[in-house]
C-alpha positions as CSV (number, residue, x, y, z in Angstrom):
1,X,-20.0,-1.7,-6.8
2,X,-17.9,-3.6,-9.3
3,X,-14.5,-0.4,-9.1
4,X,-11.2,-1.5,-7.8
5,X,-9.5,-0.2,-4.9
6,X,-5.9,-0.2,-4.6
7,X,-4.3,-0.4,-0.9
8,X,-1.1,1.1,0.1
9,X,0.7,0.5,3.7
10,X,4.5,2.4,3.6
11,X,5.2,0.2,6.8
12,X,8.1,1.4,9.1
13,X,10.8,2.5,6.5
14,X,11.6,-1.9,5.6
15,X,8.8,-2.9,3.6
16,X,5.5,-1.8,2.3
17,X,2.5,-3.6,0.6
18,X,0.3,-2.8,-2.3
19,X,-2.7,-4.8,-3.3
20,X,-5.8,-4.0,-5.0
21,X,-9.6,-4.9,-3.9
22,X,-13.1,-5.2,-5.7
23,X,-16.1,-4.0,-4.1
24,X,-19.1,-6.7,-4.3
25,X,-21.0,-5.2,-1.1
26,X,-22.2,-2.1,0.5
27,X,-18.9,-0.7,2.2
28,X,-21.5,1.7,4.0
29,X,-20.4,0.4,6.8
30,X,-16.5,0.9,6.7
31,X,-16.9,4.6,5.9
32,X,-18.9,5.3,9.2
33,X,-16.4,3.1,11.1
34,X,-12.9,4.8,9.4
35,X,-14.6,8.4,9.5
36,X,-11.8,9.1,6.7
37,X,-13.1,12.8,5.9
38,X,-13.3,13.7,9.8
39,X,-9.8,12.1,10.7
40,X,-8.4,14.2,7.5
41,X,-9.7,17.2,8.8
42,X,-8.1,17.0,12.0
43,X,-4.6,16.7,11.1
44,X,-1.9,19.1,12.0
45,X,0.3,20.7,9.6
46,X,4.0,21.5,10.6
47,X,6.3,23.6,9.1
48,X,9.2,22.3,6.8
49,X,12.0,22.6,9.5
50,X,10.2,20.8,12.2
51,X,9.3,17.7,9.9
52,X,12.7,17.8,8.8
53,X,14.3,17.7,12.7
54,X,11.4,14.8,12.5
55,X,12.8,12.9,10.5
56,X,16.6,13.6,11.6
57,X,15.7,12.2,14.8
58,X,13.9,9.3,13.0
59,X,17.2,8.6,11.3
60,X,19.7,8.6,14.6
61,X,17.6,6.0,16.3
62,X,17.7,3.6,13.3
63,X,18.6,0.2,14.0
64,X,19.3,1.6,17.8
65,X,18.6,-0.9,20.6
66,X,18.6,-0.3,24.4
67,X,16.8,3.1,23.1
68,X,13.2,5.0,24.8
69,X,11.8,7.4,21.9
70,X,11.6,11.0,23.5
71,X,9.3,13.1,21.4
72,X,5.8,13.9,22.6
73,X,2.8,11.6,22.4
74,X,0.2,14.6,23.5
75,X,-0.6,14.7,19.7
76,X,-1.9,11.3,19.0
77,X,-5.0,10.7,18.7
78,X,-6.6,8.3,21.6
79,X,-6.3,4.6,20.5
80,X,-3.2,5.2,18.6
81,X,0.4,2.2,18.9
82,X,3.2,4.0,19.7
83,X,7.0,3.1,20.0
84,X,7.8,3.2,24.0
85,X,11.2,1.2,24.1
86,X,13.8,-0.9,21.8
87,X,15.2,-3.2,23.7
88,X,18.8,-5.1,24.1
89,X,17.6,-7.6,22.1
90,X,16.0,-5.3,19.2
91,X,12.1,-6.1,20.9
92,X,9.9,-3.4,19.8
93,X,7.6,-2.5,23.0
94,X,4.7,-0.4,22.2
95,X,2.0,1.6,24.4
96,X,-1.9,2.2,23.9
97,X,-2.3,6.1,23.6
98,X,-5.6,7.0,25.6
């Protein structure tokens, strides 16, 4: 109770947001809910070159309209957003991962 708790969001790559919380309550709660530990432990690690062709890919489809991402989605966890579509008109379209 009482410690601060500072928030980060790194957005998409335009913007991100920082701001800072107190805690007055029991956040008992929250940490069953977010699971943090057991999502941590379930992450993959990649090797360097993969991230890399990532993040090239990433990089090509910048600002791209009329596009359809075409990496996998079989990683994701199950109520994850993803990108599905950009269209002519630069609307992001996104799709529920089950």
């Amino acid at each position: 109770m009482g410690k601060r708790i500072v928030l980060f969001s790194y957005g998409s790559g335009l913007a991100a947001t920082m701001f800072s919380i107190r805690v007055k309550g029991s956040v008992d709660d929250i940490v069953k809910k977010a699971n943090i530990l057991n999502r941590l432990a379930k992450r993959t690690a990649v090797p360097a070159e993969e991230y890399i062709s990532t993040m090239k890919l990433r990089e090509s489809s910048f600002n791209k309209h009329t596009y359809k991402p075409t990496a996998s989605t079989s990683h994701l966890a199950s109520g994850t957003y993803y990108l599905t579509e950009v269209s002519a008109q630069y609307q992001r379209l996104y799709t529920l991962h089950n």
